[in-house]
C-alpha positions in Angstrom: 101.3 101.9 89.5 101.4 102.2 85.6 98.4 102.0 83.4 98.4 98.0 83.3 98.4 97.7 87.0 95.5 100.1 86.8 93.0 98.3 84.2 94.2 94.5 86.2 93.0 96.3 89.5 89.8 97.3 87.6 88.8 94.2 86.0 89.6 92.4 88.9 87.7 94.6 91.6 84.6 94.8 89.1 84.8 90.6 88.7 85.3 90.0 92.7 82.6 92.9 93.3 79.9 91.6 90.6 80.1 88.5 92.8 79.8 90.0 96.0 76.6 92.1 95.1 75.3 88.9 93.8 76.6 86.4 94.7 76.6 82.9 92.5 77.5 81.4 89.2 74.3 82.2 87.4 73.2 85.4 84.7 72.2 87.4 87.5 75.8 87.4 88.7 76.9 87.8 85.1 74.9 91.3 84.2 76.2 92.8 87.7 79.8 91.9 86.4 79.2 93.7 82.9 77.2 96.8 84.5 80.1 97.4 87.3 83.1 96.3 84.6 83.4 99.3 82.3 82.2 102.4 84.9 85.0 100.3 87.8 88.2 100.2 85.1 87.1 104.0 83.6 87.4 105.3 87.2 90.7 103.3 87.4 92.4 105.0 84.5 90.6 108.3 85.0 93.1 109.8 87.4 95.9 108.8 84.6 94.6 111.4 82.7 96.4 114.3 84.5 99.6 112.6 82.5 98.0 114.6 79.4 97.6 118.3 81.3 98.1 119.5 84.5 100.7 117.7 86.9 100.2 113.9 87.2 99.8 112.4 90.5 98.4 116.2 91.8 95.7 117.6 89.4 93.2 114.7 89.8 94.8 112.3 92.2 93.2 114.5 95.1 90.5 114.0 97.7 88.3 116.7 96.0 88.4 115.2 92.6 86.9 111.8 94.3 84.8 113.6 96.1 83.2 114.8 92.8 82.6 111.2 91.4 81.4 110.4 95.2 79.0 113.0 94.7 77.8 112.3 91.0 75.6 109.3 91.2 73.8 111.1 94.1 73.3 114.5 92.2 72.6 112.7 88.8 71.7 109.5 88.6 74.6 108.3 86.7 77.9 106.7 87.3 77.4 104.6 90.4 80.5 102.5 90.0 83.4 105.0 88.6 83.8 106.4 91.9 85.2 102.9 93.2 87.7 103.0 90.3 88.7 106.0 91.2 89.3 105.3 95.2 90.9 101.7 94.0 93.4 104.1 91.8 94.3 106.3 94.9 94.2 103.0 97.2 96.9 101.5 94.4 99.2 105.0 94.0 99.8 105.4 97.7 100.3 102.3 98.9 101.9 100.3 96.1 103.6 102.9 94.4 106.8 104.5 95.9 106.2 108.0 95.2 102.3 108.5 96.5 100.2 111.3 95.4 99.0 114.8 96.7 95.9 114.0 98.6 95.0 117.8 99.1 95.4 119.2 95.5 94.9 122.2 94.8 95.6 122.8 98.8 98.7 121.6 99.3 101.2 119.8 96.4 102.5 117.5 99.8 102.4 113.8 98.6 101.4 110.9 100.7 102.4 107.1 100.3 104.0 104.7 102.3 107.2 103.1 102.4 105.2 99.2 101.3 105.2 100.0 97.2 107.3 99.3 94.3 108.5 101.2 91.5 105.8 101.5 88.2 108.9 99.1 86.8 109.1 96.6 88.9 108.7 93.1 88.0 106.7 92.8 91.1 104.3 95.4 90.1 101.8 93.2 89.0 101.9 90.8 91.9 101.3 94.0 94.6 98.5 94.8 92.5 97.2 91.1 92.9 97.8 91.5 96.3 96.3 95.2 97.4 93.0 94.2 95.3 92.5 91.4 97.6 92.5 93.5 100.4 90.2 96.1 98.6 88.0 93.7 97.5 87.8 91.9 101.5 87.1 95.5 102.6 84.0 96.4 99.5 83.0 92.8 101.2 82.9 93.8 104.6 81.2 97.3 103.8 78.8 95.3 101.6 78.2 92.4 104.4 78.0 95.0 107.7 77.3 98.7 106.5 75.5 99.3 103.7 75.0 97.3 100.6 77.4 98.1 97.5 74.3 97.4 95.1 73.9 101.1 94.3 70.7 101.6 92.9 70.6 105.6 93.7 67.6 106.4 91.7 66.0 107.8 94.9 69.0 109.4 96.3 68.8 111.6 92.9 65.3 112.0 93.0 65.5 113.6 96.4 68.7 115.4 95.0 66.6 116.7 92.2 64.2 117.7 94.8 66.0 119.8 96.4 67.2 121.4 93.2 70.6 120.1 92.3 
């Protein structure tokens, strides 16, 4: 996906998510949208930046580079939503994209996707982002609904982090 694909994925997972952690048409669902809008569309153009240094689509489209923002929240307190925008990005490259990405950078340069995306040119680009958010944002509802709630208040995972001396 290009760059526009990217920031319409992230303000439409951090819209559909601000109303599944709280749910309604009321301030309360309001704030949650603006608290998850900015950290969701940063992680979605975050990867991007490998286009600057680096090789894009390898340097930080990788499993250990999400695993770092996965990790961040939990070791600092901060950043609870980028990591989503991150995934999303991955989720977006590999299966609407033709080309994919390398999973296992710096391990391995081998790039994954699947044969269901469209060039970054297409004129159906936007619509296969439309469509792959919905599925994302049905899934952040089902792990929200039946394994653990997406309203990430990790201020005690870092204090037991902090604990432990990280």
């Amino acid at each position: 996906m290009n760059k526009r694909g990217h920031v319409l994925n992230g303000l439409l997972l951090a819209l559909g998510l601000g109303f599944i952690v709280e749910p309604g048409l009321d301030a309360a669902t309001a704030t949650t949208v603006a608290e998850i809008i900015v950290p969701v569309v940063l992680g979605a153009l975050f990867p991007d930046v490998d286009t600057a240094f680096g090789r894009h689509r390898k340097t930080l489209h990788s499993l250990p580079v999400l695993a770092v923002f996965l990790a961040y929240p939990i070791v600092f307190g901060n950043l609870q939503y980028v990591w989503i925008g991150v995934l999303t990005h991955y989720i977006l490259d590999v299966i609407g994209s033709k080309r994919g990405i390398a999973l296992f950078h710096p391990f391995s340069d081998r790039e994954f996707g699947m044969p269901t995306g469209v060039t970054t040119s297409s004129k159906y680009a936007d619509l296969v982002t439309v469509i792959i958010t919905a599925v994302e944002l049905a899934g952040f509802w089902a792990i929200h609904t039946y394994v653990v709630s997406l309203d990430l208040d990790l201020s005690a995972a870092s204090e037991a982090a902090a604990g432990l001396g990280l």
